[in-house]
VEXPAFI-122100 format. One record per atom (N, C-alpha, C): residue number from 1; atom name; z, y, x. Coordinates in Angstrom, 3 decimals, decimal comma, m for minus. Layout:
! VEXPAFI-122100
  num  atome        c3        c2        c1
  NUM     CA         Z         Y         X
...
END
This chain:
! VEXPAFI-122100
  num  atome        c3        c2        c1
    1      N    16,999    m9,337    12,598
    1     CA    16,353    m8,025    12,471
    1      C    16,918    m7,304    11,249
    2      N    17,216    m6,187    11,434
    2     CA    17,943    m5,610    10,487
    2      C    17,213    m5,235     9,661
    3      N    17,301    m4,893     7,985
    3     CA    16,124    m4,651     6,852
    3      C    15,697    m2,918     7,113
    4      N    14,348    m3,395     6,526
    4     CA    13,673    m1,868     7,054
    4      C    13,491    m0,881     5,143
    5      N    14,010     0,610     5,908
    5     CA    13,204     1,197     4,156
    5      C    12,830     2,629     5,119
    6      N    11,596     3,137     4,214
    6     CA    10,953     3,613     4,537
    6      C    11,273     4,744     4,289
    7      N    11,057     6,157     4,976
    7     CA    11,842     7,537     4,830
    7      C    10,958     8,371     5,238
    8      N    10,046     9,296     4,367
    8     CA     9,116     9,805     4,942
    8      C     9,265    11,096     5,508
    9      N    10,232    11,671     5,240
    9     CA    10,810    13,257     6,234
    9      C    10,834    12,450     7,644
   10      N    11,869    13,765     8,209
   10     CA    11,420    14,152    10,178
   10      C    12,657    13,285    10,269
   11      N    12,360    12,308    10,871
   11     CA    13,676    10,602    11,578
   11      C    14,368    11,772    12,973
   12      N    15,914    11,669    12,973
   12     CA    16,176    12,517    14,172
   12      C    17,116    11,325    14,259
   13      N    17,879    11,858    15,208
   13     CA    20,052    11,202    15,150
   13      C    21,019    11,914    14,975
   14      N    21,142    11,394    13,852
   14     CA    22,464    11,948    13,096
   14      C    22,813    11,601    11,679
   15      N    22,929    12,141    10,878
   15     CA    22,682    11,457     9,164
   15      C    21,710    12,442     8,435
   16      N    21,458    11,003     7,905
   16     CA    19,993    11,435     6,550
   16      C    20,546    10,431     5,763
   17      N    19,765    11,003     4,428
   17     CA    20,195    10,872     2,752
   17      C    18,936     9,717     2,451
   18      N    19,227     8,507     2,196
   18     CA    18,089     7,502     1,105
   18      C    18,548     7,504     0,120
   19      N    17,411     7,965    m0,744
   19     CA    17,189     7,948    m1,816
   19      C    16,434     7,277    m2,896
   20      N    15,906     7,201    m3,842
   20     CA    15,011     6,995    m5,322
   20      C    14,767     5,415    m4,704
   21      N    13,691     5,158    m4,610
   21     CA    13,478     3,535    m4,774
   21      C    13,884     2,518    m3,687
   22      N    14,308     3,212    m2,453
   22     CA    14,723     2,813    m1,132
   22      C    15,952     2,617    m0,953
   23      N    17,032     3,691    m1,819
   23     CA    17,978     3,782    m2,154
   23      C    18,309     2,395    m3,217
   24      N    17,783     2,448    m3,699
   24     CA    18,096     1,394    m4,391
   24      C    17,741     0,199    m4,646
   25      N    16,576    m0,137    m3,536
   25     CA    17,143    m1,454    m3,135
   25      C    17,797    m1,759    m2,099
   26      N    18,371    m0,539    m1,099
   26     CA    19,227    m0,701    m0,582
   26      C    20,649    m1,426    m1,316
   27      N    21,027    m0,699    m2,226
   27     CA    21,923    m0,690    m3,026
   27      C    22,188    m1,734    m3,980
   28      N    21,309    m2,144    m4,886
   28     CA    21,385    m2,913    m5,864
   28      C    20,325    m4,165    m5,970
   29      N    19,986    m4,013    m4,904
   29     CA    18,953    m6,064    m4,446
   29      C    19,609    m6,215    m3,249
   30      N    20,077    m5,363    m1,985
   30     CA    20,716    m6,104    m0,785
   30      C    21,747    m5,952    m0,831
   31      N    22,772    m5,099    m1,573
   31     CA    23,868    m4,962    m1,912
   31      C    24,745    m4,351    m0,695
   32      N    24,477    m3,760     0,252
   32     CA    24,669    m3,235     1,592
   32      C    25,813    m3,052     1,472
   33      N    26,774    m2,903     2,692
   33     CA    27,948    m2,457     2,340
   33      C    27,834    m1,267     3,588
   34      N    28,884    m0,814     3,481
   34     CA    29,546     0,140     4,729
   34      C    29,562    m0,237     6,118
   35      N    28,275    m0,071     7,031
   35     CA    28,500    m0,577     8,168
   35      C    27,205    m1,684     8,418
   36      N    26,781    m1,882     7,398
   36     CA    25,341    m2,249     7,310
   36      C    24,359    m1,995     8,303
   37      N    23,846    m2,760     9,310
   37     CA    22,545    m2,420    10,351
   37      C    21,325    m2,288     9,459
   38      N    20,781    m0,562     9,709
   38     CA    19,461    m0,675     8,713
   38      C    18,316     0,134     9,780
   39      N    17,513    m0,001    10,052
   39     CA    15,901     0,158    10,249
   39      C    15,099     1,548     9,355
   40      N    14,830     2,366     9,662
   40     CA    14,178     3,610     9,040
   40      C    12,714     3,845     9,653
   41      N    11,762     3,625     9,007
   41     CA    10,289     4,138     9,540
   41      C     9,652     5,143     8,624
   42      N     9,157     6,191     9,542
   42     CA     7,998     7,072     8,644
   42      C     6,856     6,763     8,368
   43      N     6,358     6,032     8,425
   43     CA     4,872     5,622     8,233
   43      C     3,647     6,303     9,346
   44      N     4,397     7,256    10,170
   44     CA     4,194     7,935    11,404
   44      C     4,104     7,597    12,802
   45      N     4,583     5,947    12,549
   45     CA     5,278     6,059    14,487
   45      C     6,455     6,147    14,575
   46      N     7,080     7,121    14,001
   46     CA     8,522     7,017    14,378
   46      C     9,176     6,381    13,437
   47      N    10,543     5,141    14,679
   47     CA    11,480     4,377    13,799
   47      C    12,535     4,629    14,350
   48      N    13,759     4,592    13,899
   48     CA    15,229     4,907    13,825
   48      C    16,165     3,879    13,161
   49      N    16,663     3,415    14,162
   49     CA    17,928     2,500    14,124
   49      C    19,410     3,072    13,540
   50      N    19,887     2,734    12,558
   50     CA    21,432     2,939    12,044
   50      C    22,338     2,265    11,621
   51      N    23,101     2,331    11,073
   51     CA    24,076     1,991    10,172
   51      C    24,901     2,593     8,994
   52      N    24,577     2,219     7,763
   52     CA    24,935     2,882     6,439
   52      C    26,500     3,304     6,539
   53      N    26,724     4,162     6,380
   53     CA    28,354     5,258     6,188
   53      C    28,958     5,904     5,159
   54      N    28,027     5,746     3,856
   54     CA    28,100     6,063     2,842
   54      C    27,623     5,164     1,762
   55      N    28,275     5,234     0,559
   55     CA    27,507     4,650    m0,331
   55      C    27,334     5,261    m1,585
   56      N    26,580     5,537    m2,494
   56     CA    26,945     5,990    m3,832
   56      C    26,307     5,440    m5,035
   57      N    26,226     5,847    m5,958
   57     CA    25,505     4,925    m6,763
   57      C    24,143     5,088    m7,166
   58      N    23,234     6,296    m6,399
   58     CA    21,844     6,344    m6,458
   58      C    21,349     6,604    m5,092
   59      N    22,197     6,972    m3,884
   59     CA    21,860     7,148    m2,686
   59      C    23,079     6,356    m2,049
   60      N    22,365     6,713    m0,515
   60     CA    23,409     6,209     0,726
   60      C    23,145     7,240     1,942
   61      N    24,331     7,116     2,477
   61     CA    23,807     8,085     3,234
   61      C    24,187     7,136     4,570
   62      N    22,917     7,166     5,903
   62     CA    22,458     7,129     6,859
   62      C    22,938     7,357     8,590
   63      N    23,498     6,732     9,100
   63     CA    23,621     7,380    10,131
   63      C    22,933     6,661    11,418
   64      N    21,898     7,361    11,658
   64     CA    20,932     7,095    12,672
   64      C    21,534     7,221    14,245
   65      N    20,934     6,189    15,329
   65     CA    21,517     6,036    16,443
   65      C    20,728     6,218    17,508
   66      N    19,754     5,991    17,127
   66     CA    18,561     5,878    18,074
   66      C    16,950     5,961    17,452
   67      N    15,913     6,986    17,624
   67     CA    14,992     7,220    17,132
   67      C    13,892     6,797    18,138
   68      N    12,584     6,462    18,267
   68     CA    11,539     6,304    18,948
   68      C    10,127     6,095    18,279
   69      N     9,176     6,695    19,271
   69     CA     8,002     6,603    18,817
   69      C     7,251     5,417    19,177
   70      N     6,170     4,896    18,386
   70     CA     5,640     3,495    18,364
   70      C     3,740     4,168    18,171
   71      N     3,455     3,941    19,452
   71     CA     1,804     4,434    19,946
   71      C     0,938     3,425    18,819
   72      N    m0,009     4,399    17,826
   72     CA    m1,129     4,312    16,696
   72      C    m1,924     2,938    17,408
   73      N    m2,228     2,270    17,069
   73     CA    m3,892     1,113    17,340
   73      C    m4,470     1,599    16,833
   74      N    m5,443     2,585    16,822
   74     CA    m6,637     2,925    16,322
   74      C    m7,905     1,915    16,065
   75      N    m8,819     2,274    15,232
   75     CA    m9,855     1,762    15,318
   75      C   m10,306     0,453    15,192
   76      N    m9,938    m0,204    13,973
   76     CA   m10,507    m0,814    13,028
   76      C   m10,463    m0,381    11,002
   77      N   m11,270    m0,146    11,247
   77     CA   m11,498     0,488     9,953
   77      C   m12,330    m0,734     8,565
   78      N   m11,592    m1,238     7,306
   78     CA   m12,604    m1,805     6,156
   78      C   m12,803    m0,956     5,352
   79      N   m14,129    m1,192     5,131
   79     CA   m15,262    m0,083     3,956
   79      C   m15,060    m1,730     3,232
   80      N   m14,703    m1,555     1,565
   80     CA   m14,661    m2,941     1,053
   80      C   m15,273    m2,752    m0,617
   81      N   m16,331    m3,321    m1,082
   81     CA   m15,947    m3,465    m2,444
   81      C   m15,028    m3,510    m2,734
   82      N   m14,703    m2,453    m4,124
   82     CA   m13,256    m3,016    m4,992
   82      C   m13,393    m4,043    m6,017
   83      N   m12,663    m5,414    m5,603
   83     CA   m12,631    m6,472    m6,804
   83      C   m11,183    m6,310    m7,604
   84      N   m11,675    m7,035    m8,718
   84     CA   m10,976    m6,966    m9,421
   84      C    m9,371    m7,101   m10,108
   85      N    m8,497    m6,615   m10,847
   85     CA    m7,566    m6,695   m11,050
   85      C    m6,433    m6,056   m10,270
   86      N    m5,119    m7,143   m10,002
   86     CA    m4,492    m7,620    m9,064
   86      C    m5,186    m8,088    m7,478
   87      N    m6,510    m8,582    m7,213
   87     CA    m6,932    m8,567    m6,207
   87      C    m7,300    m7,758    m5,196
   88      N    m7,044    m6,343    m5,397
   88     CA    m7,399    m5,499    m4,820
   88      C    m6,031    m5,267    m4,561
   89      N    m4,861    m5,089    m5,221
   89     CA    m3,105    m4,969    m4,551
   89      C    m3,547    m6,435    m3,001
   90      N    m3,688    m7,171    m3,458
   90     CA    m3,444    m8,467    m2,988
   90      C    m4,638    m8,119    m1,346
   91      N    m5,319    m7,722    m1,621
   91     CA    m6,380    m6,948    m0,411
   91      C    m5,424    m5,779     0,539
   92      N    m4,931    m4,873    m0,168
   92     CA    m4,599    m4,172     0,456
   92      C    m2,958    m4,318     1,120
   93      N    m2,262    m5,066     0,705
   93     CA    m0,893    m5,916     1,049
   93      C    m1,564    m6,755     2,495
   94      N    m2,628    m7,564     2,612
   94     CA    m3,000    m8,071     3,566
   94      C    m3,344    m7,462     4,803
   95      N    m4,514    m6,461     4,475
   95     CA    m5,016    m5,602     5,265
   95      C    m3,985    m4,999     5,987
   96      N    m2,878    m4,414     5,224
   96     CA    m1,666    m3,561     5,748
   96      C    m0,918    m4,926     7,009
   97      N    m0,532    m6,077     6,148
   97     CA    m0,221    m6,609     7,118
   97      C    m0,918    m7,294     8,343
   98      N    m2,008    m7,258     8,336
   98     CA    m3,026    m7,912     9,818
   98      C    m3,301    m6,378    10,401
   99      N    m2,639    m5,154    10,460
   99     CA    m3,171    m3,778    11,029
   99      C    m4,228    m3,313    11,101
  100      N    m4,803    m2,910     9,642
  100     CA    m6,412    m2,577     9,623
  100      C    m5,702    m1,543     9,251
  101      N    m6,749    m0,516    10,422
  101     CA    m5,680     1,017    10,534
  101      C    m6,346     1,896     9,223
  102      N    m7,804     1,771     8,089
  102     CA    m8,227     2,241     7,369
  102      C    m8,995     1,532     6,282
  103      N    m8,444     2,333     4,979
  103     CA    m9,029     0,814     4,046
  103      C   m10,358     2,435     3,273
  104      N   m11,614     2,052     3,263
  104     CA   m12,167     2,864     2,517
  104      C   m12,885     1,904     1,523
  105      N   m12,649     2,521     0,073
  105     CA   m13,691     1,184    m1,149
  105      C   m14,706     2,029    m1,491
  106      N   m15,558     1,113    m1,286
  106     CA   m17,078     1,505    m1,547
  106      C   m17,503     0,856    m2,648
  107      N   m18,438     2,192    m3,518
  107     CA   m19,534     1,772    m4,678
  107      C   m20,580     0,991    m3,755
  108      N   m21,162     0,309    m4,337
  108     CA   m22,312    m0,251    m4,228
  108      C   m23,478    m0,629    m5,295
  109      N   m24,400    m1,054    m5,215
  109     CA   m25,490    m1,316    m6,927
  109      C   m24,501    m2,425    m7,269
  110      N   m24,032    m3,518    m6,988
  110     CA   m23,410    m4,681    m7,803
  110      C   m21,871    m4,055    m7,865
  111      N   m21,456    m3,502    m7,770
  111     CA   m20,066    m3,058    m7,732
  111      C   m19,464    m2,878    m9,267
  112      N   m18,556    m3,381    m9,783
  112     CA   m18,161    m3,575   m11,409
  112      C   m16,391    m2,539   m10,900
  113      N   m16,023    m2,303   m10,113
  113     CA   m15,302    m1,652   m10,528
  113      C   m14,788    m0,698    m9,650
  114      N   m14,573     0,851    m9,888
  114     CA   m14,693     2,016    m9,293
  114      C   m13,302     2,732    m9,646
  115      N   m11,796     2,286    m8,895
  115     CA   m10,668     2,897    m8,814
  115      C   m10,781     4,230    m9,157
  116      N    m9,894     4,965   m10,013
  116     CA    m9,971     6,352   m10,172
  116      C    m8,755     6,815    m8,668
  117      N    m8,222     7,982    m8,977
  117     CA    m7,929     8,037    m7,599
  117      C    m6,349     8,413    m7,827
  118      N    m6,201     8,163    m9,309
  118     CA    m4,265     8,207    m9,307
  118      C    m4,162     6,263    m8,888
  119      N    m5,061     5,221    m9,105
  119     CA    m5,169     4,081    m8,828
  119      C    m4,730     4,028    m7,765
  120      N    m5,532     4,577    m6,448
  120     CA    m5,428     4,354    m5,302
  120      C    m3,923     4,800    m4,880
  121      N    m3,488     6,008    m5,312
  121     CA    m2,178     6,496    m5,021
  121      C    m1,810     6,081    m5,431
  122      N    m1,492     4,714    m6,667
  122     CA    m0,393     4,174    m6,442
  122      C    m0,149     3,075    m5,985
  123      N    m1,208     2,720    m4,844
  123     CA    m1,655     1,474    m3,941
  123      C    m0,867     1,723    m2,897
  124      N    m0,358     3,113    m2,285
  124     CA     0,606     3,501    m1,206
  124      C     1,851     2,895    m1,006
  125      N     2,185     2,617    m2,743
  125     CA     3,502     1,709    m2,853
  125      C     3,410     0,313    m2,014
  126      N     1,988    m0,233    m2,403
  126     CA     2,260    m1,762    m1,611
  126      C     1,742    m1,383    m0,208
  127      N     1,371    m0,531     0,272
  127     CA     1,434    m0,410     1,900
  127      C     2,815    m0,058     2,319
  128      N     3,336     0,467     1,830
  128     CA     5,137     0,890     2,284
  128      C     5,546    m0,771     2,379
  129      N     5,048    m1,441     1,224
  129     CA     6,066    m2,899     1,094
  129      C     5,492    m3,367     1,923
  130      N     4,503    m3,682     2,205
  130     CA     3,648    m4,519     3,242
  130      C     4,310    m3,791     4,600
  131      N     4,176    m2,703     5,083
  131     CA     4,967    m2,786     6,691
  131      C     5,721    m2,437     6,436
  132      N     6,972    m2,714     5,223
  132     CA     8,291    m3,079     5,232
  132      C     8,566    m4,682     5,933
  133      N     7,974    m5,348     5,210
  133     CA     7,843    m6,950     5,445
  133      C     7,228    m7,413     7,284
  134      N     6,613    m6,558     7,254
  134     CA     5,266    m7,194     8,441
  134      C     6,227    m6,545     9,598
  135      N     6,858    m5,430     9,404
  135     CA     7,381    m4,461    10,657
  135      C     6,126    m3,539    11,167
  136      N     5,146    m3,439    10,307
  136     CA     4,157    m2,081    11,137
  136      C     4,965    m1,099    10,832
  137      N     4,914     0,043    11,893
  137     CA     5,686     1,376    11,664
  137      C     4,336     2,732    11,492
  138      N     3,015     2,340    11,423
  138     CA     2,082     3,051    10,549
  138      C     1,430     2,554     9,741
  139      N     1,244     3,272     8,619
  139     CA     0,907     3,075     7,509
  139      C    m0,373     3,174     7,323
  140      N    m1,301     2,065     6,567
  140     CA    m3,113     2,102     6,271
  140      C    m3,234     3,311     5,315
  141      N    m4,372     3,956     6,253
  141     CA    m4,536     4,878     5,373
  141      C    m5,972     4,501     4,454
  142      N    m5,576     4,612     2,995
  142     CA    m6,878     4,538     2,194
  142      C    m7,362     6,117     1,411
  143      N    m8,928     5,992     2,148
  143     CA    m9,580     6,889     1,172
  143      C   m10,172     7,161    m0,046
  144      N   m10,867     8,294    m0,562
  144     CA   m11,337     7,809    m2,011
  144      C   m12,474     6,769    m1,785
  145      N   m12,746     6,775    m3,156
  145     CA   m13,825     5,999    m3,285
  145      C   m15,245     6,688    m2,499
  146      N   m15,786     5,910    m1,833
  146     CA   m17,509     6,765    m1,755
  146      C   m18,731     5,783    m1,736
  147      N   m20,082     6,360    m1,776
  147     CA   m21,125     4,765    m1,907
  147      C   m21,111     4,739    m0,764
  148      N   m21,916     3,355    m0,125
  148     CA   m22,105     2,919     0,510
  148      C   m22,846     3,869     1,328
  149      N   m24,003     3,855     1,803
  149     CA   m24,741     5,223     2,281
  149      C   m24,193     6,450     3,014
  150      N   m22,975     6,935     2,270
  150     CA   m22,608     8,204     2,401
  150      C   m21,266     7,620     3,133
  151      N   m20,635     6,413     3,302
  151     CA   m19,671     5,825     4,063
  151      C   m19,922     5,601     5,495
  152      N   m21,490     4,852     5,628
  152     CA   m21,700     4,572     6,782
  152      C   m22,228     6,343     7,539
  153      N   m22,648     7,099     6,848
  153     CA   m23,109     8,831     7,565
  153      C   m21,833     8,848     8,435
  154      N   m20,688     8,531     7,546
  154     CA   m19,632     9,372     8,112
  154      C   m18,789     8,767     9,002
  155      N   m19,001     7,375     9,606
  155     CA   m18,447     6,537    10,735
  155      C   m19,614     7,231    12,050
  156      N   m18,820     7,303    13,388
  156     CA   m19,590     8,091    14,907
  156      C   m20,055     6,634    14,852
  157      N   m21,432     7,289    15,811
  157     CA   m22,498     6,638    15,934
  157      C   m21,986     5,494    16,629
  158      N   m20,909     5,528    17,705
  158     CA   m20,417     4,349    18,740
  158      C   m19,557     3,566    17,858
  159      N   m19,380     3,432    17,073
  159     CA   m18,686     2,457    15,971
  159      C   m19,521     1,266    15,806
  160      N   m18,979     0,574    16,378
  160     CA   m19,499    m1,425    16,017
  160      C   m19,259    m1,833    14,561
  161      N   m20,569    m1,770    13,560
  161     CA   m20,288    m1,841    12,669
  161      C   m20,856    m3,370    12,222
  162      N   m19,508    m4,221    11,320
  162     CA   m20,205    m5,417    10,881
  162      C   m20,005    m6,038     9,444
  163      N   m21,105    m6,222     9,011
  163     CA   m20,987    m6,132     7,622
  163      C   m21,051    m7,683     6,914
  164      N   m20,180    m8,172     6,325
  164     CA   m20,498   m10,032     5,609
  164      C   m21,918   m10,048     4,999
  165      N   m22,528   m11,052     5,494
  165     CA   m23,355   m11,141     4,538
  165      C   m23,968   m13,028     5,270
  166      N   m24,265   m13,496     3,882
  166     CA   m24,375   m15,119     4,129
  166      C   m25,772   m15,226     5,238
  167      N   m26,735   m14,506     4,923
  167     CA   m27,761   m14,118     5,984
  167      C   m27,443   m14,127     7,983
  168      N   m26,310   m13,607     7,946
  168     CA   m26,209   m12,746     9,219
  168      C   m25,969   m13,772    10,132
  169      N   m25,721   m12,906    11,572
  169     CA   m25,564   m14,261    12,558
  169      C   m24,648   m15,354    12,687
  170      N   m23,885   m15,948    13,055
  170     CA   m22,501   m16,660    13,439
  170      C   m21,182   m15,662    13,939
  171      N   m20,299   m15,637    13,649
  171     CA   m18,978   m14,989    14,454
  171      C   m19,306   m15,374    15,819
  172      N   m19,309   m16,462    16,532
  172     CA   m19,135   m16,902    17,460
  172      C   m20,744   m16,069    18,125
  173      N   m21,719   m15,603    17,446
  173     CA   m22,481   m14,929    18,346
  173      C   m22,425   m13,237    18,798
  174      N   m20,990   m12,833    18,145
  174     CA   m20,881   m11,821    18,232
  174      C   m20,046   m11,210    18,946
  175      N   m20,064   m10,193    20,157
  175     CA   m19,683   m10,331    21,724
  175      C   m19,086    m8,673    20,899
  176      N   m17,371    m8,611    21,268
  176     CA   m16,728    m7,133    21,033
  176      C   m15,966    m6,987    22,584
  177      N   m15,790    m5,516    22,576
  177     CA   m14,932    m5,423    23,871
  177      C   m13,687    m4,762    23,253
  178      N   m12,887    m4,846    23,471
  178     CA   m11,626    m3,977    23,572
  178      C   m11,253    m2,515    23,286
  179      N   m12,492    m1,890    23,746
  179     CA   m12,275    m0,342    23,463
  179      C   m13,011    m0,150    22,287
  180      N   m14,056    m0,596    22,171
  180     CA   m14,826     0,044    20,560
  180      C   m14,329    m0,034    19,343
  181      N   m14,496     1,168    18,597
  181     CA   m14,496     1,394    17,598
  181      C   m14,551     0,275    16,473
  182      N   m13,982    m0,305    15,588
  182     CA   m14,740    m1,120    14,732
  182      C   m14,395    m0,870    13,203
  183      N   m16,102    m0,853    12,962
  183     CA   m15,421    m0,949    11,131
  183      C   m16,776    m2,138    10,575
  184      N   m15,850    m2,593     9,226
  184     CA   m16,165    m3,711     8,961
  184      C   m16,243    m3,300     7,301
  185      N   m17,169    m4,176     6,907
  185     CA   m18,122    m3,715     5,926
  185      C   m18,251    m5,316     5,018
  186      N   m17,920    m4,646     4,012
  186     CA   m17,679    m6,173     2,577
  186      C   m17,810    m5,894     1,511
  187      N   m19,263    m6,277     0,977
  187     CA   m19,680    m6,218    m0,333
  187      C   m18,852    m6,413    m1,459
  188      N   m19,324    m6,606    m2,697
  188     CA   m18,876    m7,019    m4,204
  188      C   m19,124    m8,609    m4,109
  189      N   m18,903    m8,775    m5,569
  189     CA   m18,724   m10,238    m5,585
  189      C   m20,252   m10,980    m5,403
  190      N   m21,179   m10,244    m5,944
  190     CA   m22,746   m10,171    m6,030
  190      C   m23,137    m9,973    m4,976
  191      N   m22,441    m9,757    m3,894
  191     CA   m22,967    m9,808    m2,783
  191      C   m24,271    m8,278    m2,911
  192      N   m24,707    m7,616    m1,593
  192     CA   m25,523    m6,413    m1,295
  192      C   m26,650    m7,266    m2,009
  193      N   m27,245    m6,528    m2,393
  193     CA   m28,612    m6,587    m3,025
  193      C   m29,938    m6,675    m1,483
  194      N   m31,212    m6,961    m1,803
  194     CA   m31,828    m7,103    m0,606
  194      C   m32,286    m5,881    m0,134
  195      N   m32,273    m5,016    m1,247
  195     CA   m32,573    m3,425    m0,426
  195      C   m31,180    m2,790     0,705
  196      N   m30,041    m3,242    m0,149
  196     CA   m28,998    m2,659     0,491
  196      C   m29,075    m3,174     1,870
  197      N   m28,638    m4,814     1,655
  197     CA   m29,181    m5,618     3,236
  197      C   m29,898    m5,173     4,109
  198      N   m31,550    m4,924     3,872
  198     CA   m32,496    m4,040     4,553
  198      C   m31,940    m2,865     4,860
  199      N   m31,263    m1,760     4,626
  199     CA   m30,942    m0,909     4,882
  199      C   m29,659    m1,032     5,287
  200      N   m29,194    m1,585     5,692
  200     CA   m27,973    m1,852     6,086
  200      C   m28,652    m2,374     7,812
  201      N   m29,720    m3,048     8,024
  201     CA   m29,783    m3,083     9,307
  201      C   m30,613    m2,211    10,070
  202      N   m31,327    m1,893     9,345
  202     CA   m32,019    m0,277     9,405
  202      C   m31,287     1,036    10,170
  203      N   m30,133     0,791     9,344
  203     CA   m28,579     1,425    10,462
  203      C   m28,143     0,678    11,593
  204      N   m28,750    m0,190    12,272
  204     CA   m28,296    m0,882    13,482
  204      C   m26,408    m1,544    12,609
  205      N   m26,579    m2,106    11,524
  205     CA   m24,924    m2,649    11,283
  205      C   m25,210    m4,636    11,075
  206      N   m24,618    m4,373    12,185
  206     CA   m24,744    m6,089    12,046
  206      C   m24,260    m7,181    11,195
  207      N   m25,216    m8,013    10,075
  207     CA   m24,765    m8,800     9,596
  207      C   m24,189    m9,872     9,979
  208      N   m23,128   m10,389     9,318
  208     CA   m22,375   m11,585     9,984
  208      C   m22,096   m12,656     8,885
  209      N   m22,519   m13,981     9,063
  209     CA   m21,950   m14,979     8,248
  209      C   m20,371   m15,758     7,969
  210      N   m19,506   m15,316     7,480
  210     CA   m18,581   m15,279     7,322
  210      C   m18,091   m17,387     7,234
  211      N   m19,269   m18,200     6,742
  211     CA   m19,063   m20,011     7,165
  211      C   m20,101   m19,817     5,579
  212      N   m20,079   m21,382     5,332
  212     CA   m20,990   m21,870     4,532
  212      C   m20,589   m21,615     2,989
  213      N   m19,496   m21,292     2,638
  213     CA   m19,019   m21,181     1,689
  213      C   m18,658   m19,846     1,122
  214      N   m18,964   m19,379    m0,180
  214     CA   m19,004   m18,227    m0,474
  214      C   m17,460   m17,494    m0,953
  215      N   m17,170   m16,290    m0,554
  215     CA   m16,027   m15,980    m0,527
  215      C   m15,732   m14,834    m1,712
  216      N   m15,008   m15,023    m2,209
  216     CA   m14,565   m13,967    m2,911
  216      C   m14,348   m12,705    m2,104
  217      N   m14,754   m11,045    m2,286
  217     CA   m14,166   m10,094    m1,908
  217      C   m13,139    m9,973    m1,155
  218      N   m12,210    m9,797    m1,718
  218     CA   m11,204   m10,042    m1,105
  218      C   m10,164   m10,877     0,268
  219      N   m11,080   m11,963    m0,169
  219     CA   m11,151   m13,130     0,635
  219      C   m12,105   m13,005     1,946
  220      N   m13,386   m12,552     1,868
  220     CA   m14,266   m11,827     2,899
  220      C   m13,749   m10,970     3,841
  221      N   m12,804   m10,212     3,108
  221     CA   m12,017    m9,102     3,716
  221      C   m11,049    m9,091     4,985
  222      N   m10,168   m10,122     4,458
  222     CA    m8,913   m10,708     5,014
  222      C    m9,996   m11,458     5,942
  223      N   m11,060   m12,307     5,879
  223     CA   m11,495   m13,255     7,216
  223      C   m11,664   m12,635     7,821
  224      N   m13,171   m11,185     8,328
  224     CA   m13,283   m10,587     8,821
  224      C   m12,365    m9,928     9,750
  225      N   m11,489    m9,506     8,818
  225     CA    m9,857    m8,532     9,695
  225      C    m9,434    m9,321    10,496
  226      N    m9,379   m10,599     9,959
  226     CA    m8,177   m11,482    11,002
  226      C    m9,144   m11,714    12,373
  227      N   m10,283   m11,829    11,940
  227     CA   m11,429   m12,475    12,895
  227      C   m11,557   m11,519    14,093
  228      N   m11,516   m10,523    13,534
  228     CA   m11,936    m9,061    14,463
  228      C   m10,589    m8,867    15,235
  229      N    m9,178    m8,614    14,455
  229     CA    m8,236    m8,316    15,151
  229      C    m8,139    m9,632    16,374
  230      N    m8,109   m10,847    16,142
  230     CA    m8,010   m11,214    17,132
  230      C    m8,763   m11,825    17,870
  231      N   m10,420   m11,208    17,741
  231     CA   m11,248   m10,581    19,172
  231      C   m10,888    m9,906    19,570
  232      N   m10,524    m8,876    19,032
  232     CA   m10,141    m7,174    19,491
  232      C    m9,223    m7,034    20,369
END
């Protein structure tokens, strides 16, 4: 499989210019030469097959052979506490690669830490790397921050919503079909408080026990996704 870099203008056939950070690891980590098979995605759907024809010493230039569109999976969406550090890169590198088509981080009462929103933009970087690596040709989209409350208003009512919590039923008692909507819902490290819980089923959002052992954030995150994508 030929290496992929990411090009966010209009992919046609013919030549286009890589540039700034794509450019150069084209250039100076794969060391490409002239004639090079390379891979171009917009983060759109559309990918484009080429071979490098140029080289220079901050760009290359492109010559595309074949362009096509690659149909969206909609509809799985994580609303997630943001944990801490590096664990939240390490969340969203995952998410990108198991195809969770929307990452939204939610405040909550136990919630210790609240991304400003140049943070999040520069979280875009590891979704480019992540379906560089994975081969997704769309990109997770993450929103700002919002609380909890005002997250679930804004998911349609037909959305299968399921939220971790050590309380809730078994995975194995929980019956999805194919077409619905799903978004999935993962506290802080403190886990929802018992008002939140209560009101959390109050909204018809089903709690789910994730196994006997308590999970880090992050870790909650990634089970759920994997769990759901392949019910889904």
């Amino acid at each position: 499989m030929p290496d992929r870099f990411f090009y966010p203008d209009a992919l046609h056939v013919g030549d286009v210019l890589l540039t700034d950070t794509e450019a150069h690891h084209l250039l100076h980590v794969l060391r490409a030469e002239v004639g090079t098979s390379v891979e171009l995605f917009d983060g759109r759907g559309t990918v484009a097959s080429g071979k490098v024809i140029e080289l220079h010493r901050k760009e290359a230039t492109i010559e595309l052979l074949e362009v096509h569109n690659v149909p969206e999976h909609k509809g799985l969406t994580l609303l997630t506490a943001v944990p801490k550090g590096d664990r939240f890169r390490w969340l969203i590198e995952k998410a990108t690669e198991l195809g969770v088509s929307r990452l939204v981080p939610i405040s909550t009462e136990r919630s210790v830490v609240n991304p400003r929103e140049t943070k999040l933009k520069k979280m875009e970087q590891t979704v480019i790397s992540a379906c560089k690596q994975s081969g997704r040709n769309w990109m997770m989209q993450i929103s700002e921050v919002i609380n909890l409350k005002d997250a679930l208003k804004a998911i349609p009512e037909s959305t299968t919503i399921l939220a971790g919590h050590p309380d809730g039923i078994t995975l194995n008692e929980v019956e999805l079909t194919t077409t619905e909507e799903i978004a999935m819902l993962i506290g802080p490290e403190g886990g929802f408080t018992t008002e939140e819980a209560d009101w959390l089923q109050q909204a018809n959002v089903r709690l789910v026990s994730l196994g006997p052992n308590i999970l880090r954030t992050e870790t909650a995150g990634v089970a759920l996704a994997s769990w759901t994508l392949f019910r889904h």
